[in-house]
N, C-alpha and C positions, 0 to 999 in steps of 0.2 A: 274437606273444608265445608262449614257452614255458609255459605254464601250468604243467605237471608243475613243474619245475625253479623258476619265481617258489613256488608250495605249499611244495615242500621247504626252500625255504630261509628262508622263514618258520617254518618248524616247527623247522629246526637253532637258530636264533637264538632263537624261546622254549626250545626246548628247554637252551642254553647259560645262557639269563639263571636259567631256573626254581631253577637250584641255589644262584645269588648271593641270590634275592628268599628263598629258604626260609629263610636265616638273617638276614633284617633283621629288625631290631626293631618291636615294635608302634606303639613312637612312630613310628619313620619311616613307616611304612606309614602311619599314621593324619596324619601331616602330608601325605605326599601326596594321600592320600583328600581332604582337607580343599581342599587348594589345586586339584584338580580340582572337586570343587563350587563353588569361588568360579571358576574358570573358565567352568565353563557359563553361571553367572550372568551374567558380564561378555559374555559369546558370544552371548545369547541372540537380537538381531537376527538375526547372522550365523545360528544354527542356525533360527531363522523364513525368512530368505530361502531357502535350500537347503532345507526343509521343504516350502515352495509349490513347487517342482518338483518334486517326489513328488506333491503331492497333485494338479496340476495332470494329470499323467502318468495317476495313477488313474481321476481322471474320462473322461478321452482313452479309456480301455482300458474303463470303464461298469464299474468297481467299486461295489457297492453303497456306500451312505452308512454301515451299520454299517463296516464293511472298511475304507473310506476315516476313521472314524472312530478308528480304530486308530492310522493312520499320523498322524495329527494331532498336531503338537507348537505349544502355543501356551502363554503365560504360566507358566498356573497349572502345565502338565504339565512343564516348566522346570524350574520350582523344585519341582516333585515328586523332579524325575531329583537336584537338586542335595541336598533334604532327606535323599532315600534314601541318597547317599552319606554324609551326616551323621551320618544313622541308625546306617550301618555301623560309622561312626568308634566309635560309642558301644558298639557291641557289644563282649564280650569277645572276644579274640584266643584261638583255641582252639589254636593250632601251641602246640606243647610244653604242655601242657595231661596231668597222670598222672592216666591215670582208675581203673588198678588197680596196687595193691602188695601182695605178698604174701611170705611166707616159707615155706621148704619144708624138708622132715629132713633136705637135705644141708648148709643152711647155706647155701644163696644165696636174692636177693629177687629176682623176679621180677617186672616191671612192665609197661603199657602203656601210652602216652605215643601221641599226637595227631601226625601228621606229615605237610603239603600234600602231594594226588595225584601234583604236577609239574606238566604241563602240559594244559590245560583247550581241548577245542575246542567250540566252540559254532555252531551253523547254524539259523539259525532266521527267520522270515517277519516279514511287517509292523512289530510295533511298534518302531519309534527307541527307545524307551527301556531297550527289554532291553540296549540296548550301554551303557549306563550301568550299570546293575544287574549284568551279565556283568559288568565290568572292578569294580567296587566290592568285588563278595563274592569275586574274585578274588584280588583283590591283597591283602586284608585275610587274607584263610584261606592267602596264599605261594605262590599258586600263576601263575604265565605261563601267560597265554590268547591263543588265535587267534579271532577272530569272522570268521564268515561268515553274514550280514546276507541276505535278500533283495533281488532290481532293483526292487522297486514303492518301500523304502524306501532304495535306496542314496546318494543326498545326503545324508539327514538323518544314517546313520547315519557315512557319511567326514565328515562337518563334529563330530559327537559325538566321532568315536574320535581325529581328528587332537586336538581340545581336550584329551584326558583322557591320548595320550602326550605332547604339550607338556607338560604339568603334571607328569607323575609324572618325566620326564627332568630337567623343573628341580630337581624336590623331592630328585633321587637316588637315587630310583628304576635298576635295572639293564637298560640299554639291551635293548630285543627286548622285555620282559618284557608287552606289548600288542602285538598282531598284529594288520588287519585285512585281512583277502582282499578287497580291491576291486574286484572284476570279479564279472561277472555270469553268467559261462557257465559250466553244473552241471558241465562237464569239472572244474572247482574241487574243487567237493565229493567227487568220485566218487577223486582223486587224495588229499586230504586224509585221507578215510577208510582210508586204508589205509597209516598213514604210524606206525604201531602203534611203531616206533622212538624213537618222538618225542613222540607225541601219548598223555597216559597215560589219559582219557576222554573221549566224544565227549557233548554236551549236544543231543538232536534236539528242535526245539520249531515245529511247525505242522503244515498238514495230512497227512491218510492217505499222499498220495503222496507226500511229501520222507520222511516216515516211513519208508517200504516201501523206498523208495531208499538210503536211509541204515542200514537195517537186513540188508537182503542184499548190498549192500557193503562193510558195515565189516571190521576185521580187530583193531579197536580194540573195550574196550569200553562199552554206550553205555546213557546215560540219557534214556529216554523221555518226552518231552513231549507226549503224546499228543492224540486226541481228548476233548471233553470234552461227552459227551451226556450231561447231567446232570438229577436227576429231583426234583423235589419231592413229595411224597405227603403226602394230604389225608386226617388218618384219620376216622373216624367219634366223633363228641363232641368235632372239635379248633374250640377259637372260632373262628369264621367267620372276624370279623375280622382278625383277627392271622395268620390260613392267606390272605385277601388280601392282606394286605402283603406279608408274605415271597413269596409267588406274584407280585405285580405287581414286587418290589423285583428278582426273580431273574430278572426275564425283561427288563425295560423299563431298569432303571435304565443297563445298558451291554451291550448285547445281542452286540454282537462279540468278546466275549472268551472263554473258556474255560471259567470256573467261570459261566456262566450258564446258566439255566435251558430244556432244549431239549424236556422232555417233562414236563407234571404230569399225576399222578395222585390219582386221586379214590375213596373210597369210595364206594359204592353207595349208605348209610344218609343221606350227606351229599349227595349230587349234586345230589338238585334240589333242595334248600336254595343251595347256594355257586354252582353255574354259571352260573345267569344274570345274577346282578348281576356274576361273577367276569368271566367274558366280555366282557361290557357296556363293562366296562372296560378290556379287552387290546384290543376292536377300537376303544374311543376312542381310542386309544394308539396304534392304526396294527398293532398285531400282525395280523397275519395265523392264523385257526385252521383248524387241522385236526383233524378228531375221532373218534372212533370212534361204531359205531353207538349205543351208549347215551346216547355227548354228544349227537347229533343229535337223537335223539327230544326231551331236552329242549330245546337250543338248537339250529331248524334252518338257522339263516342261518349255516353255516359249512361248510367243505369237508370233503372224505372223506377219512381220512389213510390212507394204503397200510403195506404190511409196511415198505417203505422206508423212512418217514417215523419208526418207530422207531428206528432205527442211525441216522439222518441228525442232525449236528451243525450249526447251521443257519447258527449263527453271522449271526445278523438277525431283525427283527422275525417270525418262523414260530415257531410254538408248538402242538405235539401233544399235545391231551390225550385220556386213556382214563378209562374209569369202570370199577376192581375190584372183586370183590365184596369183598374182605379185605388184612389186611395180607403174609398170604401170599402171593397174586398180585402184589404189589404188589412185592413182595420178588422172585419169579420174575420180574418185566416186568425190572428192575431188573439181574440176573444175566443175562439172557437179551438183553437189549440194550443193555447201558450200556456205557459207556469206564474204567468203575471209576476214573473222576477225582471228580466232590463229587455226594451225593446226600442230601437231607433229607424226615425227616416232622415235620409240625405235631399236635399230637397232646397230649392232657393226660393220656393212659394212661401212667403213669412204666413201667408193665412191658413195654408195647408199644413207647415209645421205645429200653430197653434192647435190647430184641430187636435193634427195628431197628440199632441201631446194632454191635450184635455180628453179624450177620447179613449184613449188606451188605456184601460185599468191594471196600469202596471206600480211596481216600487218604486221602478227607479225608469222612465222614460226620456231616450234623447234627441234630440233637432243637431243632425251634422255633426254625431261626433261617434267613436265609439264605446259599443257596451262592455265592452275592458273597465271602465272607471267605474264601477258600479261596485265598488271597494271603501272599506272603511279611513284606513290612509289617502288612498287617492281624492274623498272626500273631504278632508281634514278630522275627521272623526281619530287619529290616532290608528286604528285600530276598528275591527268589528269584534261582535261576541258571533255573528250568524247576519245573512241577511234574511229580512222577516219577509216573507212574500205572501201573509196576511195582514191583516187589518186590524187587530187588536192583541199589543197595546202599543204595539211598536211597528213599522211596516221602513223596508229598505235595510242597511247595512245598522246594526244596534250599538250603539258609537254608549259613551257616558250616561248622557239623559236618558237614555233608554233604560240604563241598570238600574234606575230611580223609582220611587213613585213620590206622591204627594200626600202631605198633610193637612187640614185644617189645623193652626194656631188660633186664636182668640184672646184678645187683650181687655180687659175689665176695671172699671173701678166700682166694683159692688153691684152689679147691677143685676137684678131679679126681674125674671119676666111675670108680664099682670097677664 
């Protein structure tokens, strides 16, 4: 097989359709959206059977149970993928959307009007369901996408992406306008990234090394979905209880995914107040601790966490906690090792919360709550494409307006500049 040559010409073919789809209308979009969601619904067997060959695959290779947790598509995460597209339908259509008008002392207005990227490529690991979510906020913001999916989920996501172009070709949707790279070998990617003619942003979403790969090869450019070592901080006077939930809710509730919790921190005033029943409960829960010396002295039945274990994203039951003396250190552990994806303090100081949250150069920063919501639905976004965890063009989960960019318009009645 030609790999180069099969890449390119998936990219020529979104790239053809991308200009039909920018000017369909929001009904039609929003009928096809719809009749894709009732397709997955109807498919669901079919995307369970193709599902267990991934998951069976993982096991085979001794994926951890978070990891394999990921790849799991069963019922309820079903009707999640088909809601999420419902969700979208519901969103406003932001294409043509004037978010400025103005007039100037020659006599002309001057505007800026909302107008799809083009064409969207997205590469990204484990979960089956991003290829639902990818093609949802796509198609709805006008824009032609190519997905490239990981091998641990490539069943689930070809039985997903074949349902979702059946549906939108029937709706009348512009043929090409879904891509899916179905082969497995990174020659793929390494070819795609550099197809800057065609492809108008790249979406990177998993770990350090697809990252690294995708970012010194592109020629495109590209929205980071990066690491997400993300910190809870325990301040001194925050109620116990409510600092355990959020702290068990951030780390326990769905430990494989991104916005969860990879490192808490603890004041000093509160420490051996909150650790040991805090603990107590992470290892009934099967987490695994690593600590720093001040954890130990108070709780010592737990392991020693190395300079590593701060940068380390763990992505599974491991959990590193430090004891600072302030919210300062806390704020430096924070800067000095975090992935600047979601980071929260528990805390009933309203001035200390402000800080933190002006302070932290994060996406998505919280005051008392946790870093679980750091999701595209749970923000009303519908949906995310990636959460961006830089700074340009888009930063946090990339909901609609993100898939956008802007135009200047300009209105005239004859006017010649002197």
């Amino acid at each position: 097989m030609d790999i180069k040559a099969m890449v390119l010409e998936k990219a020529k073919n979104a790239k053809k359709s991308a200009r039909k789809l920018a000017g369909t209308s929001t009904a039609a979009k929003n009928e096809a959206l719809t009749a894709m969601a009732d397709g997955l619904i109807k498919a669901r067997d079919e995307l369970k059977k193709e599902n267990e060959k991934d998951i069976a695959y993982a096991k085979e290779k001794g994926l951890s149970s978070a990891l394999i947790d990921r790849l799991l598509l069963n019922d309820k995460r079903i009707d999640g993928m088909a809601g999420g597209l419902k969700e979208i339908v519901a969103l406003p259509d932001p294409v043509g959307e004037v978010t400025h008008m103005w007039h100037r002392p020659s006599g002309i207005r001057v505007g800026k009007i909302r107008v799809p990227l083009g064409v969207i490529g997205i590469i990204y690991e484990s979960r089956p369901n991003v290829t639902a979510d990818a093609v949802g906020l796509s198609i709805k913001s006008g824009n032609a996408i190519i997905l490239r999916g990981g091998s641990e989920a490539i069943n689930s996501n070809k039985a997903i992406a074949n349902i979702l172009i059946k549906s939108a070709m029937e709706a009348g949707l512009p043929e090409g306008c879904i891509q899916l790279i179905d082969i497995t070998d990174r020659q793929a990617i390494q070819d795609m990234i550099k197809l800057d003619q065609y492809i108008d942003m790249i979406v990177a979403r998993g770990g350090h090394e697809l990252i690294k790969a995708v970012s010194e090869g592109a020629t495109i450019p590209i929205a980071k979905h990066s690491a997400g070592v993300c910190h809870t901080f325990v301040d001194t006077g925050a109620d116990l209880k409510v600092a355990e939930d959020i702290c068990f809710n951030a780390k326990v509730q769905r430990p494989g995914v991104c916005n969860s919790m990879e490192t808490m921190l603890v004041h000093k005033d509160v420490a051996e107040a909150f650790l040991p029943d805090m603990i107590k409960r992470f290892l009934d829960a099967g987490v695994e601790i690593r600590g720093c010396q001040q954890t130990k002295s108070i709780v010592p039945n737990i392991l020693d966490a190395t300079e590593e274990d701060w940068y380390t994203e763990y992505l599974d039951l491991i959990l590193s906690v430090r004891v600072v003396k302030d919210i300062d250190e806390a704020i430096d552990h924070i800067e000095t090792y975090g992935s600047h994806h979601s980071d929260a303090i528990v805390t009933k100081d309203y001035e200390r919360a402000n800080r933190f949250l002006n302070e932290v150069d994060s996406a998505a920063v919280y005051a008392n709550a946790s870093t679980r919501f750091t999701d595209g639905s749970e923000f009303g976004l519908g949906a995310e494409l990636g959460i961006s965890t830089q700074k340009l063009h888009s930063r946090g989960p990339m909901g609609l307006e993100d898939l956008t960019s802007q135009k200047f318009i300009i209105f005239g009645s004859g006017q010649i500049r002197q």
